[in-house]
N, C-alpha and C positions, 0 to 999 in steps of 0.2 A: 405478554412478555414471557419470555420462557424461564425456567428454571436455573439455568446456569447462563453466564455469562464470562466475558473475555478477562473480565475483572474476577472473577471467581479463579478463574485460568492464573491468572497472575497474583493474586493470595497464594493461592496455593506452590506456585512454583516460589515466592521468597519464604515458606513456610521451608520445606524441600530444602533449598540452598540455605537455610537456618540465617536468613538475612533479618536484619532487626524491623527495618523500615522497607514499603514498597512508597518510591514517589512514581506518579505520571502525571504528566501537565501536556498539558494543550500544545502539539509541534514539536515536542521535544522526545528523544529514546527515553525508553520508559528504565528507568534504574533502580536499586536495590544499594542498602547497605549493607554488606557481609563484615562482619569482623571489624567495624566500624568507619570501612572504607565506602568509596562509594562505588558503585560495580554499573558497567553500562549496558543495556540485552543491546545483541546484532539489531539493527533495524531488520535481518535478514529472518530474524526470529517473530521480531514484533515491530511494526511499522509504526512510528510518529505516529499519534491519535489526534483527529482533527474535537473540533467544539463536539457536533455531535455526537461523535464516540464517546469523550470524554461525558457528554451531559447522559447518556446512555447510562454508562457504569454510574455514574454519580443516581440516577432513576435506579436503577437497578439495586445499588448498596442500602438506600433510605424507602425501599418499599414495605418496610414494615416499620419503620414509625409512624408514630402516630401524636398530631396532629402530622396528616405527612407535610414536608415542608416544602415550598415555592422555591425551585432551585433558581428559576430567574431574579429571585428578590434577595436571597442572603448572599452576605459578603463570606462567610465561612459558618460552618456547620460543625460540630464534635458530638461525635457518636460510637455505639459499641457494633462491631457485625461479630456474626460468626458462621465460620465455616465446618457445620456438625463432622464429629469427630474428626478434625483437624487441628483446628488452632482458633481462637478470637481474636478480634484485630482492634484498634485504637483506629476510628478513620477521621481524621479532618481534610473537609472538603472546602476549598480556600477561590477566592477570587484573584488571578493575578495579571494586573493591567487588564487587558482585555480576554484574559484565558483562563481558565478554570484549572485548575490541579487536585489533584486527590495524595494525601501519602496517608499509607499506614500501619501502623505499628503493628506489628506482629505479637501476639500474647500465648504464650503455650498453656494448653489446656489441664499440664500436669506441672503443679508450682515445684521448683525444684530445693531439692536439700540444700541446710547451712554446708554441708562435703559439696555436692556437684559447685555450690557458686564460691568455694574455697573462702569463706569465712573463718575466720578464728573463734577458736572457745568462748570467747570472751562477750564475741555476739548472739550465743546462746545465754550466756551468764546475765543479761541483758532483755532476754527474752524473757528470763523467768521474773521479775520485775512484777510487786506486786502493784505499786502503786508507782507517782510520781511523771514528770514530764520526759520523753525520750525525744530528742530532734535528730530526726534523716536529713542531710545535706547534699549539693550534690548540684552540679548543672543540669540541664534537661537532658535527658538520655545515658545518666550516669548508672542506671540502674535502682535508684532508690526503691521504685514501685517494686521492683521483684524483693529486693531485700526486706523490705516491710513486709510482702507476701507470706516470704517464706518463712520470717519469725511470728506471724499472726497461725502460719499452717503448723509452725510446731506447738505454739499456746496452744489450739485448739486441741492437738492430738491429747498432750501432757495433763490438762486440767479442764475441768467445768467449768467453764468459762462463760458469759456472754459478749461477745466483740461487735461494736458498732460503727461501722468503718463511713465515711463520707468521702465517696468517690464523684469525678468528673474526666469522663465517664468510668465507670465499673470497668474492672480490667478484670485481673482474678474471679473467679469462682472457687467455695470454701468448701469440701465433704461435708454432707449433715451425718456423716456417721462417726465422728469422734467425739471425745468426751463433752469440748466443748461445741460453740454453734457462733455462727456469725449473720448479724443483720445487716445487709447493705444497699446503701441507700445512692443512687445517685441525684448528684447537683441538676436542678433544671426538670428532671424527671420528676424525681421523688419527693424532694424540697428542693427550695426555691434559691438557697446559698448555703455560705457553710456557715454563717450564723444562724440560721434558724438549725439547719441539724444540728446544730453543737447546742442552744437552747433545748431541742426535739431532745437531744441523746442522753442528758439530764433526765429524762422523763423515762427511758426506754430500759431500766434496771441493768446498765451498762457496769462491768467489771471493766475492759478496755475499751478505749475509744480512739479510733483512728481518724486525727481530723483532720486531713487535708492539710495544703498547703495554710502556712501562717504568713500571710500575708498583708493584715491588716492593725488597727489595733484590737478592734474590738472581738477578732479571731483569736488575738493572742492572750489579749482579758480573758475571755471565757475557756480556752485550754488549760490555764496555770488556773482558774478557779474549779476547774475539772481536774486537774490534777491535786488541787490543794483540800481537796472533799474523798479523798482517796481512792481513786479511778489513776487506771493505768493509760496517759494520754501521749500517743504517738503522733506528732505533725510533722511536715515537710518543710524545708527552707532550701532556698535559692541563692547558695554561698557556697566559698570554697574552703574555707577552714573553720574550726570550730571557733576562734575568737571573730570569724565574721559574721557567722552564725548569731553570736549574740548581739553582736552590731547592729545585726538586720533586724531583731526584734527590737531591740533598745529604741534604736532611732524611731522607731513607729509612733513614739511616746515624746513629748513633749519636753524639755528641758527640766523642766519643774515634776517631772512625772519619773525621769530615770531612775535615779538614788531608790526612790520604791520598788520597780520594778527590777532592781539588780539583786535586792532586799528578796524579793519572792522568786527567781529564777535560784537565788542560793542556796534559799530552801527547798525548792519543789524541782528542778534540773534535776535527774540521773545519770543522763549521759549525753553526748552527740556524739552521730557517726557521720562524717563525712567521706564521701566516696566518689572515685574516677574510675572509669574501664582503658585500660592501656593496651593494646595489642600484646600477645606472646611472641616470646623471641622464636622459639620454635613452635611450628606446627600452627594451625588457625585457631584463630578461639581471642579471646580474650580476656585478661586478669583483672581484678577489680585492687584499687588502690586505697589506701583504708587511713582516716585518722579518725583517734579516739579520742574521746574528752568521758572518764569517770570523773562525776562528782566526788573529791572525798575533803577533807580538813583543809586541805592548801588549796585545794583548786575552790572549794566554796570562800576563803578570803579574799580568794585572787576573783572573783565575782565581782564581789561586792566593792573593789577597788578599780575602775576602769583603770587607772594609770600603771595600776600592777596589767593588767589583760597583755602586757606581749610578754609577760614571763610564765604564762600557760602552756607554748609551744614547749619548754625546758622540763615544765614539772609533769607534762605528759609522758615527758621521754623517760624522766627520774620513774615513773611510776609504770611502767612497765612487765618488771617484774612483778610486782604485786598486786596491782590490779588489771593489768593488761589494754592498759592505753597506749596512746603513740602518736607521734607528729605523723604527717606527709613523707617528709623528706624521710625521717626514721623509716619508715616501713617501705620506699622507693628505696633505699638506699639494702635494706632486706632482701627485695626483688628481684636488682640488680647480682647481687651475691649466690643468690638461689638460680642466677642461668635464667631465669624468667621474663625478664623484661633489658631492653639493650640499655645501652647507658646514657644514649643520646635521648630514648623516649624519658626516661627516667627524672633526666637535667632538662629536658622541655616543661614537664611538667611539677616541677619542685619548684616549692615553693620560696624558696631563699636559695635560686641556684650560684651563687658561689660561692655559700656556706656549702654547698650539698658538694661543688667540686672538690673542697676540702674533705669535708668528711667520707670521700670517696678514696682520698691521697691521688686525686689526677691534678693536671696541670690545666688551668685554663688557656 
């Protein structure tokens, strides 16, 4: 088999067109997401790829795993490529119906600054966090993984650190030439889940530890008991706001288990960031949408009180100036004033959109 392939050819050109995702499937124009839309090649460029092409590129991307894996036998595959000095890619390789597809994520080889991904002060204030739980929120493709990047790239620059990250698959790559250093393990590779790294990480003289998604209980036991031994513990959640955020953890836990666990999220919580990527009003690219949840005195009572939890949204907004939090709607509602994002994307994505028309002064 030769060295480069068609699939090489097509990393590379969504790396180029700065597209997030390359998908191709079995019969179908091979497409790209730009700017979060979805972009289609000329078939005039690139012809529908039949099974065997498509099993080609699939041979060709997994030539260096190892056990290499029976593409005839698996339903889907998740793994890391890379394209030397270009870009690394997120590749899942999927079975669908009777045809095989490949997409994959685009990863840039140089993590970008809290300025290029237009983050606020507040998400460095955040970084510097010596200890305590930090939750990234966020739908799949919201960005989380880079914004965790890029505040694990500036720990490292800033302080001695050691950072033990628990990836599936490893996206980033960390410099071993700043103060601090990072060990990263991937799920499946390296260990076997994120409970045993998160047990493993305990052991690995971790300062922070990045555990993956919290997904479980026994994931979210062992983070809040890693963060309550005082380690800086950063997980992922699959939510849109920060009071759902705590939703999703709570619920993991049993009725009889809550009240404890709203008890140690009040003490051990620092913050949640939940985040969307919105199109720009002008120009390509894309803005990221931002709410904050700092712990401080009202927000840790409003914890420990589920039935206080929807007046979190209010005391975020209140606390803005001094600590630098913010609803959804609050910082869409910034967006929209700043020329940056239209008003229609804005009221799609808010969260209480006919609060948000008001607070806008439009007419529904």
């Amino acid at each position: 088999m030769s060295n480069w392939h068609l699939i090489d050819d097509l990393l590379l050109a969504a790396h180029k067109n700065k597209a997030s995702d390359l998908i191709v499937r079995t019969g179908d124009r091979v497409r790209m997401r730009i700017h979060g839309a979805i972009v289609t090649i000329s078939p005039d460029k690139v012809q529908p790829q039949t099974w065997q092409q498509l099993d080609g590129m699939a041979q060709h991307l997994t030539r260096f795993q190892r056990p290499e894996p029976d593409l005839q036998q698996i339903c889907n595959l998740d793994f890391h490529y890379t394209l030397e000095d270009v870009a690394h890619f997120r590749v899942h390789i999927m079975r669908t119906h009777r045809d095989l597809g490949i997409v994959a994520r685009v990863i840039p080889q140089v993590i970008p600054s809290f300025d290029e991904l237009r983050l606020p002060p507040v998400i460095r204030e955040i970084a510097n966090y010596r200890n305590g739980l930090i939750l990234v929120a966020g739908a799949t493709g919201s960005g989380k993984s880079t914004t965790m990047a890029a505040a694990l790239n500036h720990i490292i620059q800033q302080r001695p650190v050691h950072a033990v990250t628990l990836e599936d698959p490893i996206e980033f790559r960390y410099p071993t030439s700043f103060k601090g250093t990072v060990t990263q393990r991937e799920i499946g590779r390296d260990v076997m889940d994120y409970t045993q790294g998160l047990n493993d990480a305990l052991r690995e003289s971790p300062d922070i530890i990045l555990a993956g998604e919290a997904r479980d209980r026994q994931v979210i036991q062992l983070s809040l008991m890693a963060s309550e031994t005082g380690h800086l513990v950063v997980g992922t959640v699959h939510a849109t706001t920060a009071v759902g955020t705590m939703q999703r953890l709570v619920s993991a836990f049993g009725i009889d288990e809550q009240a404890a666990i709203r008890e140690r999220l009040s003490e051990n919580l620092r913050a949640i960031v939940v985040q969307k990527l919105l199109p720009l009003k002008q120009g390509k690219g894309r803005v990221v949408a931002l709410e904050i949840m700092i712990r401080n005195s009202v927000i840790k009572h409003y914890i420990l009180d589920s039935d206080r939890w929807r007046e979190i949204p209010k005391a975020m907004e209140d606390g803005t100036n001094l600590y630098g939090s913010q609803s959804f709607d609050q910082h869409l509602q910034q967006l929209v004033e700043e020329d940056m994002v239209e008003y229609d994307e804005a009221l799609a994505n808010a969260v209480h959109a006919e609060d948000f028309v008001m607070r806008m002064g439009r007419e529904s």
